[in-house]
Short mmCIF file of the C-alpha atoms (twelve columns), coordinates in Angstrom:
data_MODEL
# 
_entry.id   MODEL 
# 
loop_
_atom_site.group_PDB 
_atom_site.id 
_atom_site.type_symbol 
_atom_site.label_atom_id 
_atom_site.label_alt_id 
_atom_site.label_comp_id 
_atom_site.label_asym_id 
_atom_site.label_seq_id 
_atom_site.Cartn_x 
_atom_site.Cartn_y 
_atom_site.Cartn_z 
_atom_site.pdbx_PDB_model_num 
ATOM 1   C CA . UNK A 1   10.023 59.610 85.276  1 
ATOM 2   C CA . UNK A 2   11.270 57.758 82.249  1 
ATOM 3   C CA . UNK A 3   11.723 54.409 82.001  1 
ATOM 4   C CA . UNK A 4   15.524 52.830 82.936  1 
ATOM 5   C CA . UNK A 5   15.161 49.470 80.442  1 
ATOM 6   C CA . UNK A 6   17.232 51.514 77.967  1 
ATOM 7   C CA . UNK A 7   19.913 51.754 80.744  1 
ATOM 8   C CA . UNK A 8   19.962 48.638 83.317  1 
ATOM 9   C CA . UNK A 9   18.690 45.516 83.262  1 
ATOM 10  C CA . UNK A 10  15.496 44.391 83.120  1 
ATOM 11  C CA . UNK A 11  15.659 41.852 85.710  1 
ATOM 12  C CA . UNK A 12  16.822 44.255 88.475  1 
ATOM 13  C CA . UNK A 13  13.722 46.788 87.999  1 
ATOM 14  C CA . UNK A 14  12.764 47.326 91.327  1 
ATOM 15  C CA . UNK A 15  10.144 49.978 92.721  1 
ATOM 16  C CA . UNK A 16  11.819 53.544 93.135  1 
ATOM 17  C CA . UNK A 17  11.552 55.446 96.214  1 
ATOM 18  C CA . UNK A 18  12.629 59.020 96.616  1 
ATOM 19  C CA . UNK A 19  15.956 59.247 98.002  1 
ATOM 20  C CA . UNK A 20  16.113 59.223 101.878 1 
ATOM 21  C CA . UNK A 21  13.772 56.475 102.360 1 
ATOM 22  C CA . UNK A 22  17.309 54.100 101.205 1 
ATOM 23  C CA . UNK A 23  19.154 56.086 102.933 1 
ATOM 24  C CA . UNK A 24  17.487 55.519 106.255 1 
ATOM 25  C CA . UNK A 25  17.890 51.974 106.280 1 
ATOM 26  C CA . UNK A 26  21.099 50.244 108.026 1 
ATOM 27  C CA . UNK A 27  23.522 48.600 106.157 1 
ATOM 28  C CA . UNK A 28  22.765 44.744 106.744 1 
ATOM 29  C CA . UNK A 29  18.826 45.558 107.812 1 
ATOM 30  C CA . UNK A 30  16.370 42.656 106.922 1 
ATOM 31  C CA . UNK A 31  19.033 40.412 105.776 1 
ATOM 32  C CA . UNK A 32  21.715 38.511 108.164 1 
ATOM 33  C CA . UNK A 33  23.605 37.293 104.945 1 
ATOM 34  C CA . UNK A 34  27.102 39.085 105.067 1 
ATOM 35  C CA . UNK A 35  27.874 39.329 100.820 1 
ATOM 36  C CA . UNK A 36  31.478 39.580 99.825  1 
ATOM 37  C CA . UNK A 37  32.891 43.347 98.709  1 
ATOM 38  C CA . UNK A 38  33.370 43.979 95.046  1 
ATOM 39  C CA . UNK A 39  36.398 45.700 94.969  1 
ATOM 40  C CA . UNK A 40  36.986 48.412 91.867  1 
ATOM 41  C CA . UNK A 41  38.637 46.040 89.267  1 
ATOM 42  C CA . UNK A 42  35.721 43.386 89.576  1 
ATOM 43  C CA . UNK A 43  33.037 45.714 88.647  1 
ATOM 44  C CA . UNK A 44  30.268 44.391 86.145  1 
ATOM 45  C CA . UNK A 45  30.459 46.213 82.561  1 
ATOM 46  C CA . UNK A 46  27.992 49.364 82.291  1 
ATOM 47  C CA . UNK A 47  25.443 48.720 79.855  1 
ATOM 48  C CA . UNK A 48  25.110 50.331 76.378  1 
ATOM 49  C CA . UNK A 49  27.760 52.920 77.222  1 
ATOM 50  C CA . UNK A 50  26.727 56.943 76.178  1 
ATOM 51  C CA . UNK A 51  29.938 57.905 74.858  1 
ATOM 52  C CA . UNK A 52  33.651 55.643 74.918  1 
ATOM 53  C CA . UNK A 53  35.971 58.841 74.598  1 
ATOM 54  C CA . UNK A 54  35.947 61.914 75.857  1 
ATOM 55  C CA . UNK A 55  38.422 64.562 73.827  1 
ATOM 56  C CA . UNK A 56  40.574 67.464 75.003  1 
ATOM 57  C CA . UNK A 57  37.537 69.313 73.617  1 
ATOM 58  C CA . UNK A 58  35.293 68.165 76.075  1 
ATOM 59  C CA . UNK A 59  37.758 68.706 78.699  1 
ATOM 60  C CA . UNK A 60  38.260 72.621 78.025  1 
ATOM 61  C CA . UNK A 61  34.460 72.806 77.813  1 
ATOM 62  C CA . UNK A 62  34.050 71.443 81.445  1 
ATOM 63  C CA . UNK A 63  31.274 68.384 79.443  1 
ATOM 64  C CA . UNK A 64  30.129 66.322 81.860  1 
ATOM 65  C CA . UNK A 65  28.686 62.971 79.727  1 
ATOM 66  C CA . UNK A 66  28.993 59.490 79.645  1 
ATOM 67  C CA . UNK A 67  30.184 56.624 82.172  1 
ATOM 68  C CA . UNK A 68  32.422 56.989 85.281  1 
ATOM 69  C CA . UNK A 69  33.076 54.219 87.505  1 
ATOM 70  C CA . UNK A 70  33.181 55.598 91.574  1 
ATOM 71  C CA . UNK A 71  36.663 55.295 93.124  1 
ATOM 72  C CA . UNK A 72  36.405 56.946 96.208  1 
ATOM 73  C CA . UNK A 73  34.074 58.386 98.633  1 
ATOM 74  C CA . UNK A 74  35.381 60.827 101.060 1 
ATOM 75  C CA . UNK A 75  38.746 60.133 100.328 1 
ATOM 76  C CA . UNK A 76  37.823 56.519 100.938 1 
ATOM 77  C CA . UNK A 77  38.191 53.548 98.373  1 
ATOM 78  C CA . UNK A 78  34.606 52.713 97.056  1 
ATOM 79  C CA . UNK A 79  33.841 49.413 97.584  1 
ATOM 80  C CA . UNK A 80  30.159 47.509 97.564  1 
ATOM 81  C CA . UNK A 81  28.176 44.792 96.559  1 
ATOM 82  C CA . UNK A 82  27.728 45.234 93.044  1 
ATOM 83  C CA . UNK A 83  29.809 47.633 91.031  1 
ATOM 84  C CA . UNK A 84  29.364 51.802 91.873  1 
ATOM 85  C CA . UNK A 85  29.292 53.608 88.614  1 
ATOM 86  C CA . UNK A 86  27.389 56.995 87.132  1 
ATOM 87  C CA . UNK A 87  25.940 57.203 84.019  1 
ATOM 88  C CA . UNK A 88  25.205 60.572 82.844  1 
ATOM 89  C CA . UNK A 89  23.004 61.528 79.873  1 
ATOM 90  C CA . UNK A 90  23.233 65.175 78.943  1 
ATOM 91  C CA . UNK A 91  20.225 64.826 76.159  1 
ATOM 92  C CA . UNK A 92  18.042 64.046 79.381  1 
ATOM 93  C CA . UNK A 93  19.567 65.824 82.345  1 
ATOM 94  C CA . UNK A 94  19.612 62.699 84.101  1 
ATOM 95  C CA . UNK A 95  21.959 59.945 85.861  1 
ATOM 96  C CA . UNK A 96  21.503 56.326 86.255  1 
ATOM 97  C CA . UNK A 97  23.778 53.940 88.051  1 
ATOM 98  C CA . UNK A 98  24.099 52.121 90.971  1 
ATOM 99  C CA . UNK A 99  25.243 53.011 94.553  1 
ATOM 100 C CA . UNK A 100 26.953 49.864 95.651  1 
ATOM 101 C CA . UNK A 101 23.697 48.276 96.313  1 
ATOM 102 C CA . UNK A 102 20.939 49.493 94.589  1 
ATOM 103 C CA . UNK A 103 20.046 50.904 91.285  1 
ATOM 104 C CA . UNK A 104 19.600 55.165 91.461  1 
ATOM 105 C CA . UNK A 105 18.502 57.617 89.146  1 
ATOM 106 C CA . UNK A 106 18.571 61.738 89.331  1 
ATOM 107 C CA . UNK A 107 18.205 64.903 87.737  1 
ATOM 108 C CA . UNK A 108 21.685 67.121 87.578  1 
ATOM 109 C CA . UNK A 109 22.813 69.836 86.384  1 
ATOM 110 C CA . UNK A 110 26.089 71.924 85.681  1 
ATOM 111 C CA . UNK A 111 27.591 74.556 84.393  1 
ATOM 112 C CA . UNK A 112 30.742 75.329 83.497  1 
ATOM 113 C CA . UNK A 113 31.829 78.380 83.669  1 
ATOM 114 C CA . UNK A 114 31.441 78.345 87.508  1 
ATOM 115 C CA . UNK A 115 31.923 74.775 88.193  1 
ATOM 116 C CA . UNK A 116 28.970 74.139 89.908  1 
ATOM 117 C CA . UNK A 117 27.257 70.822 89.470  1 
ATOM 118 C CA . UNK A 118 24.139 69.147 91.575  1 
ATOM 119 C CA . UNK A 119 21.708 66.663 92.003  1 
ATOM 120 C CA . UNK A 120 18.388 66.821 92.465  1 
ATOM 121 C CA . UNK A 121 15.152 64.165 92.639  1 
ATOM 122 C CA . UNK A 122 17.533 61.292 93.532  1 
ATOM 123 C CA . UNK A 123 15.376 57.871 93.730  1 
ATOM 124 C CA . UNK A 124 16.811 55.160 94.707  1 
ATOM 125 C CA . UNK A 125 15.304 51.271 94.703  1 
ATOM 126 C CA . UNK A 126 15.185 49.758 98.222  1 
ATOM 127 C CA . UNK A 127 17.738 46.313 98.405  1 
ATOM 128 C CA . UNK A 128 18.641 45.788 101.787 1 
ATOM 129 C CA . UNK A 129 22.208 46.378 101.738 1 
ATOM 130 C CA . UNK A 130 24.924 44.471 103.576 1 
ATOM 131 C CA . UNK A 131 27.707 45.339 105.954 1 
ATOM 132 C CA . UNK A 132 30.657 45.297 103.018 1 
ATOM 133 C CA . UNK A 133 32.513 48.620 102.277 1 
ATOM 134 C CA . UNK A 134 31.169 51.607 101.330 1 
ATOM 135 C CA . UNK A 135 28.154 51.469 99.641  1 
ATOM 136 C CA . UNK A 136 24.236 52.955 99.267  1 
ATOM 137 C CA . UNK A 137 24.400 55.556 102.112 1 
ATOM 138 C CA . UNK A 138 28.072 56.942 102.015 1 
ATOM 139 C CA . UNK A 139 27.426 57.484 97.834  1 
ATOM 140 C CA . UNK A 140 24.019 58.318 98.591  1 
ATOM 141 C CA . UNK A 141 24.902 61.264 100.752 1 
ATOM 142 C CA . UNK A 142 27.791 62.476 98.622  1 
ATOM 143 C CA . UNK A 143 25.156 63.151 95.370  1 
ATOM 144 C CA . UNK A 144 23.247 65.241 97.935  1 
ATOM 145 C CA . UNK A 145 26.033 66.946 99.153  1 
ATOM 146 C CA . UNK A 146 28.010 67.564 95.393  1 
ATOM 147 C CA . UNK A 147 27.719 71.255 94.687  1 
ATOM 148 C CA . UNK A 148 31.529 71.901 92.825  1 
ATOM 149 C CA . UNK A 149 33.114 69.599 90.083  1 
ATOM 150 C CA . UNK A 150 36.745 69.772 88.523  1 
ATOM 151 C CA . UNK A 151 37.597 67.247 85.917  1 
ATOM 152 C CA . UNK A 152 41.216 66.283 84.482  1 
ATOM 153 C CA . UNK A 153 43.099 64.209 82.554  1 
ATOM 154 C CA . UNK A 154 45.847 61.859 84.078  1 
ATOM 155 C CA . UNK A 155 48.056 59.358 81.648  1 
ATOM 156 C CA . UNK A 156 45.024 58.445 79.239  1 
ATOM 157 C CA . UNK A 157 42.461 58.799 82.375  1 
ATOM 158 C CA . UNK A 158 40.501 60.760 83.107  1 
ATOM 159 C CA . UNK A 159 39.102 61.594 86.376  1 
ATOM 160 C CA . UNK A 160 35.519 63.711 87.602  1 
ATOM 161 C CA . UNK A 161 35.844 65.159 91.387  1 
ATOM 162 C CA . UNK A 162 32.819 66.147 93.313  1 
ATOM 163 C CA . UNK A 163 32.811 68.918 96.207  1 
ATOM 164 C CA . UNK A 164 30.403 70.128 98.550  1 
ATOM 165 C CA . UNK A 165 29.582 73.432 99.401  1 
ATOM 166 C CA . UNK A 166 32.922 73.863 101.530 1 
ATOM 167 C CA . UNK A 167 34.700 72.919 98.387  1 
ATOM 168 C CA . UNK A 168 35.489 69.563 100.224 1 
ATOM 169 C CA . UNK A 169 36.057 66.594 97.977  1 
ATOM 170 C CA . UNK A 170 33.326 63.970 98.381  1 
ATOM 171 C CA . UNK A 171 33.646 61.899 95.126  1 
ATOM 172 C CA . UNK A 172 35.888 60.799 92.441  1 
ATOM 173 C CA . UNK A 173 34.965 58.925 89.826  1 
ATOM 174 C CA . UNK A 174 37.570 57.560 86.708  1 
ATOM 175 C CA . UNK A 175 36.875 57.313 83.017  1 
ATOM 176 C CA . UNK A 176 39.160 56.252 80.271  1 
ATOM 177 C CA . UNK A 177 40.219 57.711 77.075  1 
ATOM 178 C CA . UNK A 178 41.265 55.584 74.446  1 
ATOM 179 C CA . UNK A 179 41.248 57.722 71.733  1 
ATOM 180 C CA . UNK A 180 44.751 56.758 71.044  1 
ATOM 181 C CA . UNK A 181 43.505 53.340 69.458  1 
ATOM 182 C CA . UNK A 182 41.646 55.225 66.476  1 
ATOM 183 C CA . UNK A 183 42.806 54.938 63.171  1 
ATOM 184 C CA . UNK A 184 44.455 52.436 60.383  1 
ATOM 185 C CA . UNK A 185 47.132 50.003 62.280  1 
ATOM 186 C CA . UNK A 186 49.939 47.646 60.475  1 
ATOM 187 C CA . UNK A 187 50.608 44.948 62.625  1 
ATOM 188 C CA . UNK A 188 54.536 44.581 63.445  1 
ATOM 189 C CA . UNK A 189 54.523 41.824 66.385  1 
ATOM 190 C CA . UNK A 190 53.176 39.045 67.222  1 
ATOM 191 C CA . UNK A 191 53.770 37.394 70.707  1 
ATOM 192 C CA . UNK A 192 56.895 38.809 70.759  1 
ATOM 193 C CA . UNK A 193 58.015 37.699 67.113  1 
ATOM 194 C CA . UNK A 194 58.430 40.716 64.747  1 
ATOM 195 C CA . UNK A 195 56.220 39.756 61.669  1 
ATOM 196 C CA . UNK A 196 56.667 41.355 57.980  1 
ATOM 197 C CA . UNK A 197 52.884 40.805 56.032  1 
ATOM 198 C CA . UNK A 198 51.765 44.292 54.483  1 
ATOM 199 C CA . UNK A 199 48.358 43.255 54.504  1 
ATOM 200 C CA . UNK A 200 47.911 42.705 57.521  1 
ATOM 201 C CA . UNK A 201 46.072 45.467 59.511  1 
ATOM 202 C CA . UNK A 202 43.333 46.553 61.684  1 
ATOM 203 C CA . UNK A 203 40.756 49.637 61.694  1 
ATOM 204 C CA . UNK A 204 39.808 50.473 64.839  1 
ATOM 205 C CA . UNK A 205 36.596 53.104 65.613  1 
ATOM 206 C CA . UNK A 206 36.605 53.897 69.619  1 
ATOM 207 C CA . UNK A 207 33.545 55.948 69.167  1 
ATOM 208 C CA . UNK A 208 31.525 52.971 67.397  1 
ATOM 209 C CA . UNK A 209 33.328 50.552 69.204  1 
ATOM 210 C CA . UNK A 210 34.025 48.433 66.215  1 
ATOM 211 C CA . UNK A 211 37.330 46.996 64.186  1 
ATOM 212 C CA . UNK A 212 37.976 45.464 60.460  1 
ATOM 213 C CA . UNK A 213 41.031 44.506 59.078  1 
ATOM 214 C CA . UNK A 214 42.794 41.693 57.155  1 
ATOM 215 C CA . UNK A 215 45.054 38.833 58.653  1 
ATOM 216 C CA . UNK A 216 47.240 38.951 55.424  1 
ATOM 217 C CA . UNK A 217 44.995 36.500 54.215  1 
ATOM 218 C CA . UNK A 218 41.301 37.069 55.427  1 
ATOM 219 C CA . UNK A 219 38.877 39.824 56.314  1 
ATOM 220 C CA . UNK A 220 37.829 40.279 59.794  1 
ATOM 221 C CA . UNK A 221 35.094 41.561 61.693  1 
ATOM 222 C CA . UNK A 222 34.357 42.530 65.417  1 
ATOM 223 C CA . UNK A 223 33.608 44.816 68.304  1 
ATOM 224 C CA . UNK A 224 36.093 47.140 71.186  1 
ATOM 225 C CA . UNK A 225 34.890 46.462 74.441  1 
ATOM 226 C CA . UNK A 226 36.233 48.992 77.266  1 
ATOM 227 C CA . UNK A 227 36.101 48.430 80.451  1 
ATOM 228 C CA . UNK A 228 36.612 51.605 83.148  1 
ATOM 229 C CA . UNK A 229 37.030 49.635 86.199  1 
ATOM 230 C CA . UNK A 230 40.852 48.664 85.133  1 
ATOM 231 C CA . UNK A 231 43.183 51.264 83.748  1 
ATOM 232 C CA . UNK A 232 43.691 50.501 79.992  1 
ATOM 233 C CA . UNK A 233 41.422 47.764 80.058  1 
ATOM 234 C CA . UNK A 234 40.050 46.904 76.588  1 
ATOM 235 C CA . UNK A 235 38.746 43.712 75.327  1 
ATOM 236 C CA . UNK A 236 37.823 42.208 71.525  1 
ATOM 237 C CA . UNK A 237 34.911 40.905 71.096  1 
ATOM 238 C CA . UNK A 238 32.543 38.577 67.657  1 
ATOM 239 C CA . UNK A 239 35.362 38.267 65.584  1 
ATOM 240 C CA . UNK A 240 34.442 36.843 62.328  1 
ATOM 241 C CA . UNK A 241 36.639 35.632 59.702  1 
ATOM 242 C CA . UNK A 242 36.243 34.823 56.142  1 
ATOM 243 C CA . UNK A 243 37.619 31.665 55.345  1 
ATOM 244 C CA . UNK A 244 39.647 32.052 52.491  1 
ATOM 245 C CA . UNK A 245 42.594 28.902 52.603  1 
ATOM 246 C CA . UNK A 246 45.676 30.806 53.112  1 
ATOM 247 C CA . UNK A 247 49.967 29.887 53.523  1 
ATOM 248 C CA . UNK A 248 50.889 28.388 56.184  1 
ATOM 249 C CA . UNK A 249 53.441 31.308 57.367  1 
ATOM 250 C CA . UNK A 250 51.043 34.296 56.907  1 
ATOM 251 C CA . UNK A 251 50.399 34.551 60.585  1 
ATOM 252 C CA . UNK A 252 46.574 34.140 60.814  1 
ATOM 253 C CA . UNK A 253 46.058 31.601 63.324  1 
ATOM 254 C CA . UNK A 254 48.941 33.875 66.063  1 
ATOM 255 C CA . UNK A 255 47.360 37.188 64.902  1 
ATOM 256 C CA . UNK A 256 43.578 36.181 66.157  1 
ATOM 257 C CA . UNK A 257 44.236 34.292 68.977  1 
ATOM 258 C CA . UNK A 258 46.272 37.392 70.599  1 
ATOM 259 C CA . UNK A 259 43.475 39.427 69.172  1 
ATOM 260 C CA . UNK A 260 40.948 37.209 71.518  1 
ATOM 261 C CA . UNK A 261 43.808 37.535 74.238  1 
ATOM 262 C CA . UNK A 262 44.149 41.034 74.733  1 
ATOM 263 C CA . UNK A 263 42.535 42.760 78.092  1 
ATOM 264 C CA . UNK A 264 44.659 46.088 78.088  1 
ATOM 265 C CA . UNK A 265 45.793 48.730 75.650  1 
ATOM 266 C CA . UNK A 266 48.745 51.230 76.128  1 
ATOM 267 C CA . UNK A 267 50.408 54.203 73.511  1 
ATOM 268 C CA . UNK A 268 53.999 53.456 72.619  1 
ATOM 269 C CA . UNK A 269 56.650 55.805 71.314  1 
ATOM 270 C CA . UNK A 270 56.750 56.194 67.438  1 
ATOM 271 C CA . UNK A 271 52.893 55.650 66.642  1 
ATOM 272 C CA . UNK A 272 52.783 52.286 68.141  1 
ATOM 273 C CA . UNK A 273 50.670 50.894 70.345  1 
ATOM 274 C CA . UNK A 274 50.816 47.650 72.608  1 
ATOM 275 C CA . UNK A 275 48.297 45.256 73.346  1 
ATOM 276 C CA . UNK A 276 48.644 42.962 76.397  1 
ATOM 277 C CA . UNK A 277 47.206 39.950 77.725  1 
ATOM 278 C CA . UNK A 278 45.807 39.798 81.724  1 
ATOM 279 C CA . UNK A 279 48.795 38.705 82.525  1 
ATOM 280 C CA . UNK A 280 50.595 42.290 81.366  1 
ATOM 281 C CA . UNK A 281 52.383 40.574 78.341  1 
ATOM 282 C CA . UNK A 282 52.695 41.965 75.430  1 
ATOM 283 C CA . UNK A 283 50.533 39.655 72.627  1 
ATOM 284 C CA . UNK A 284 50.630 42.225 69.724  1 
ATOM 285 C CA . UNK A 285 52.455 45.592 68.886  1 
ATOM 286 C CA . UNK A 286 50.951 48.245 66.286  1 
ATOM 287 C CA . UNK A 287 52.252 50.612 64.171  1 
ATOM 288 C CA . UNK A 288 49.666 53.211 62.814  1 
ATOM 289 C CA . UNK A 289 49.469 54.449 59.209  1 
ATOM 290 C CA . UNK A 290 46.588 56.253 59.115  1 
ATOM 291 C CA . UNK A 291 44.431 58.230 61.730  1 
ATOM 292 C CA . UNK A 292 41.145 57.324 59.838  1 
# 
């Protein structure tokens, strides 16, 4: 079995048991510590993410790739102690993630010109698990079960539904496209205030998860965060700045700080996107000029 440092981290290596022996143990058993739920929108960030976008490409081809937070088990919301996600890896024909509880790792397969998809050698490490939500044994049991997949694209989400044999649903998992944010953008608001500087722009590259672009004034630097647990969710992150001294009125100082602000993304009519702050306000508006 290959090693899961690339994946999850370090300090949570555990020893792996073959799935069933986490399975069997109760919820709550060897611990009489009750830990509070983490509901879906407070789920930790997946580490080094396989692939940010998926394309309408990959959604005619039936590709199953990349990271997918759980949202519901049975029809039920998913809810644990740490976050439930899948990560799958196509290069290795594995998943990693984490079943509410504790950290799993499989072989699967698919293919999809009949829509079948499974699991197979599931190992799972052995946390005792509290009583919160559902967690290791409900997820647990759907892998086993997961013979069928369908996958489709809702707003700029897109979802991944497991079914057993019956062709009952038994999972469904969310990922995010933001391929809409690609490309050259001129920057038309600020909090609000309609702002006129033609140099002032951002690059953004979903796939490499990085951004340049010039405040009018100075160059700047940084990385796109996304985050699948919140629809839209985005976030900036190391922006660097050369420090050129620049006008007072070109902006600079307003543009960065709702740069830092921003947790969400959404498309807007006319080639514009909006970028809002966790409050839902709208810190900076976008007008593209170029798809590269």
């Amino acid at each position: 079995m290959k090693t899961l440092e690339k994946y999850i981290i370090p300090v949570m290596m555990l020893a792996m048991v073959p799935f069933g022996s986490c399975s069997s143990l109760k919820k709550g058993e060897g611990s009489d510590v009750k830990k509070e739920a983490v509901l879906p929108m407070d789920r930790e960030k997946i580490v080094q993410p396989v692939s940010a976008v998926y394309t309408s490409e990959d959604l005619a081809k039936g590709i199953v790739k990349g990271d997918w937070a759980i949202e519901k088990v049975n029809g039920k919301e998913a809810i644990g102690e740490k976050a439930p996600y899948l990560k799958f890896v196509p290069d290795e024909k594995r998943v990693y993630g984490n079943n509410g509880c504790n950290i799993i790792n499989a072989s699967y397969r698919y293919n999809p010109a009949d829509s079948t998809l499974s699991f197979s050698n599931i190992v799972s490490t052995m946390m005792a698990c509290g009583m919160e939500g559902i967690t290791d044994i409900e997820i647990n049991q759907a892998l086993d079960a997961a013979r069928f997949y369908t996958w489709r694209l809702s707003g700029d989400d897109y979802y991944l539904t497991l079914y057993d044999a019956d062709r009952s649903p038994v999972m469904e998992l969310m990922h995010q496209n933001f391929q809409f944010l690609n490309g050259t953008w001129a920057v038309r608001e600020i909090d609000g205030q309609a702002v006129d500087v033609p140099d002032m722009k951002l690059v953004i590259d979903v796939d490499e998860g990085k951004l340049h672009g010039n405040t009018g004034c100075n160059i700047i630097n940084g990385s796109l965060e996304t985050d699948m647990d919140a629809a839209n969710s985005i976030s900036f992150q190391g922006i660097a700045m050369t420090r050129m001294a620049c006008p007072d009125a070109n902006y600079e100082t307003q543009f960065v700080m709702a740069l830092e602000e921003a947790t969400k993304a959404k498309p807007l009519k006319d080639n514009r996107v909006a970028l809002l702050n966790g409050e839902g306000k709208v810190v900076l508006v976008l007008e593209r000029t170029s798809d590269k």
